[in-house]
N, C-alpha and C positions, 0 to 999 in steps of 0.2 A: 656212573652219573655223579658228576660232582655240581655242587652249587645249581641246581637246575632249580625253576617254579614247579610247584604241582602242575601247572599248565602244562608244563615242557614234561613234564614226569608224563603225565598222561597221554601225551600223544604220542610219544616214544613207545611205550608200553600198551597202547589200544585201549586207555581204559578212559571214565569217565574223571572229571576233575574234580568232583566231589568224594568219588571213590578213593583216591588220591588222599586227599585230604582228609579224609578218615581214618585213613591206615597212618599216616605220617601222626594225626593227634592219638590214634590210641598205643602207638612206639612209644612217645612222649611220654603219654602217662605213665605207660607199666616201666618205665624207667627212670619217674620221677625226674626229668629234665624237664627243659624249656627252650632249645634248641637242638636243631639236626645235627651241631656236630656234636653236641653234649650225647646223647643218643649214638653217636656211632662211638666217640670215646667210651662211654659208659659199656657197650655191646664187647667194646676190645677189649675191657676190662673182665667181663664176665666171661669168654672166651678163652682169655688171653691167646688173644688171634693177633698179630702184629703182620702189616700188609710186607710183602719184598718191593723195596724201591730200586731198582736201575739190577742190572745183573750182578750176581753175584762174585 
């Protein structure tokens, strides 16, 4: 899922858009960001997950 609303998250996934929107603010906080990708940056950092782009 990339760049999608909570809206679009949610009907993808069966859930409610508030549900959505809770889990995406409480990502936020416990990783002291302010955006989704700051959040997935921060996640690849603590990971150190680094995604494979195009075949190897």
């Amino acid at each position: 899922m990339e760049d999608e609303t909570n809206e679009e998250i949610a009907r993808i996934l069966g859930l409610g858009r508030s549900t959505v929107k809770t889990h995406v603010s409480s990502i936020l906080r416990r990783f002291d960001v302010d955006t989704r990708a700051a959040a997935v940056s921060r996640a690849m950092e603590l990971t150190r997950f680094r995604p494979v782009i195009g075949p190897e």
